[in-house]
C-alpha positions as CSV (number, residue, x, y, z in Angstrom):
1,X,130.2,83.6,188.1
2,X,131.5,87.3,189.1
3,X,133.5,89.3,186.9
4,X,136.0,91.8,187.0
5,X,134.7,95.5,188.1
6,X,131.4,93.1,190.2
7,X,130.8,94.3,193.7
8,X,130.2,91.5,196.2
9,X,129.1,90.7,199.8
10,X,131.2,88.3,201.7
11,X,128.9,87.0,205.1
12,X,132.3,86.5,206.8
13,X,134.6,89.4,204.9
14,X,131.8,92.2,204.0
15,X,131.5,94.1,200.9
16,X,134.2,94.4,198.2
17,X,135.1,94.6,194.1
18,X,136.5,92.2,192.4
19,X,139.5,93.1,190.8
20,X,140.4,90.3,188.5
21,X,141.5,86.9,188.6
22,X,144.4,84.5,189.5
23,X,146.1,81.4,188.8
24,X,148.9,80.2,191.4
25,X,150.5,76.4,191.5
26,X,150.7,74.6,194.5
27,X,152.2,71.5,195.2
28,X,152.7,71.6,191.0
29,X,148.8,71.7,190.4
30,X,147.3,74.9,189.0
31,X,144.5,76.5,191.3
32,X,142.0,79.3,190.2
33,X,141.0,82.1,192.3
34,X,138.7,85.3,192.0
35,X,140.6,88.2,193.9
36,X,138.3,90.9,195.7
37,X,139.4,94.0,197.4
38,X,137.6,94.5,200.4
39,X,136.4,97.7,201.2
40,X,138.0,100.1,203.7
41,X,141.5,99.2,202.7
42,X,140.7,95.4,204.6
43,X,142.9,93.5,201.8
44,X,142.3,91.0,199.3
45,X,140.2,88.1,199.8
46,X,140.7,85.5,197.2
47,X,138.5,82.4,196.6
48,X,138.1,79.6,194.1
49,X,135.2,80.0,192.2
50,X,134.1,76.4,192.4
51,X,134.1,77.1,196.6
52,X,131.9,79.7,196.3
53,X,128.6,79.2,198.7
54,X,125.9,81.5,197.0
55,X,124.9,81.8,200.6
56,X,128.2,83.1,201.8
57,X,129.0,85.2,198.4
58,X,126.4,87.5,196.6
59,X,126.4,90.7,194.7
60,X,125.9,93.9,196.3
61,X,122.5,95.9,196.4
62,X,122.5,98.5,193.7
63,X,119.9,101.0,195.3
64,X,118.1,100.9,198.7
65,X,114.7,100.1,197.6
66,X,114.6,97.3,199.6
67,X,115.7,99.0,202.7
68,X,112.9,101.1,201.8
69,X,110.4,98.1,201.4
70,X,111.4,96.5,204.8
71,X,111.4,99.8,206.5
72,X,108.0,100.6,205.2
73,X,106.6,97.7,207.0
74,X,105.6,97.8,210.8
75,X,108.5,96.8,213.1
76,X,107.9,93.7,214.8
77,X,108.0,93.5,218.7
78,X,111.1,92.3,220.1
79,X,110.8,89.5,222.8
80,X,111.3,91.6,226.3
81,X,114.0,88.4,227.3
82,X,117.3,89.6,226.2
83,X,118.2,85.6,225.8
84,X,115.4,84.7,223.0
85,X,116.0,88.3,221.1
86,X,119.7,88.9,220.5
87,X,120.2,85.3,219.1
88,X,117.8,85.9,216.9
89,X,118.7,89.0,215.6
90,X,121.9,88.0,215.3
91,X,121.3,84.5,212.9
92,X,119.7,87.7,210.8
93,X,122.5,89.5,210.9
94,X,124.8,86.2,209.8
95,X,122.4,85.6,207.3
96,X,124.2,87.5,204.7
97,X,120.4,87.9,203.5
98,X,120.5,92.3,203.2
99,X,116.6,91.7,203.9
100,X,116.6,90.4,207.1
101,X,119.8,92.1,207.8
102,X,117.0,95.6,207.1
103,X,114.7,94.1,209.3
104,X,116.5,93.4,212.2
105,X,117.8,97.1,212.2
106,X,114.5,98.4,211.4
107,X,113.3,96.5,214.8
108,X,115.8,97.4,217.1
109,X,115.7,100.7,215.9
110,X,111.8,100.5,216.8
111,X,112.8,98.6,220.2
112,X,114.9,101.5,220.9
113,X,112.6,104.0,220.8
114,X,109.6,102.6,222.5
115,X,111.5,100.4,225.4
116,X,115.4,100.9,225.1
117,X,118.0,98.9,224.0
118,X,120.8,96.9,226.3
119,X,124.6,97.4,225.4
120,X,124.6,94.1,223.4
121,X,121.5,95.3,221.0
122,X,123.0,98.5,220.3
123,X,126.0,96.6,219.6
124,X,123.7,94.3,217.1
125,X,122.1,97.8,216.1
126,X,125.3,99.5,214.7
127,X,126.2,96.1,213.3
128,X,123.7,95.6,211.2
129,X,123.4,99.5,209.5
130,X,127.0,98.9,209.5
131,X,126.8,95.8,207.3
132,X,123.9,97.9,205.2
133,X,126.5,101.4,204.7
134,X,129.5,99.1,203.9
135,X,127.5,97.4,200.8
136,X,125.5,100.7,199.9
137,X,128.8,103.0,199.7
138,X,130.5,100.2,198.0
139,X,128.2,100.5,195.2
140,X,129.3,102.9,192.4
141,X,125.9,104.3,191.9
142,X,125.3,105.0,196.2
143,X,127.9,107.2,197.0
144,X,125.8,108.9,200.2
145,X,125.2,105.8,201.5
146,X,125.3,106.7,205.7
147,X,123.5,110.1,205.2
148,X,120.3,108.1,202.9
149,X,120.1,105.7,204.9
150,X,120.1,107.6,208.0
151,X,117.3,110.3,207.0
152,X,115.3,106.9,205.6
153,X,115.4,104.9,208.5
154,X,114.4,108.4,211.0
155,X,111.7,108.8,208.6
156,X,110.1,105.6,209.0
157,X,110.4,105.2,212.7
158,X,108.7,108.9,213.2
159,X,105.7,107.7,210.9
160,X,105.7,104.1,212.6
161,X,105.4,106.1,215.7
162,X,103.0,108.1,215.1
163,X,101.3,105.3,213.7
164,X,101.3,103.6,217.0
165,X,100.2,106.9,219.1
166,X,97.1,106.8,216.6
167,X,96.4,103.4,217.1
168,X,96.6,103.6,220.8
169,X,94.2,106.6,220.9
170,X,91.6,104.6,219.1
């Protein structure tokens, strides 16, 4: 399943490495476990490989292309009811999925600067690019992970607005 050196995502832990493997007997019966050091100094998680929910566990992103595909796509609108929205954004955001985890920053970033955001969505909002720097920095290969990710996602709101002011002149 993962090996040693393999960087992972976690839906309920974030991103880590695992870092080898373990064997411990309880109750006189031997029980298998993948260790992974959580990034930020958060610990060791350990789980039995046959417990692994490829929903809840998946390897990291090795490069933001996707970021780059979602963010290249118009934002959608936002419901204006604060009750149907953040739900919503947040099942994304528990998802574990990076894509939709993209896309719901990528809208509320849009949502922010055409209407505003509430406390709770900005909360959502630095959840989510959180969730996206933890797993890009984790990788070996993204070592700028805030800063790219933070000129990408500028980028594309600028052109989506100015998209929109075009649009709206027409």
């Amino acid at each position: 399943m993962f090996n040693t050196g393999d960087t992972i995502v976690h839906s309920r832990y974030g991103a880590g490495k695992v870092v080898g493997k373990k064997t411990i007997t309880l109750d006189g019966e031997e029980r298998h476990y993948i260790c992974i050091e959580l990034s930020a100094g958060r610990g060791t998680l350990m789980v039995q490989p046959e417990e692994v929910n490829p929903e809840e566990v998946r390897e990291t992103m090795d490069d933001m292309s996707l970021i780059r595909e979602v963010f290249a796509k118009t934002p959608q609108e936002l419901s204006d009811q604060h009750r149907s929205r953040q739900p919503k954004l947040q099942a994304k955001l528990r998802s574990n999925n990076p894509k939709k985890i993209a896309e719901a920053l990528r809208d509320l970033m849009w949502r922010e600067a055409t209407n505003g955001l509430t406390e709770t969505d900005r909360r959502i909002m630095m959840e989510a690019r959180q969730k996206i720097i933890q797993e890009l920095k984790i990788s070996d290969e993204i070592t700028e992970g805030t800063r790219k990710l933070d000129e990408m996602t500028q980028k594309a709101i600028v052109k989506h607005v100015e998209k929109s002011d075009l649009t709206a002149a027409v």
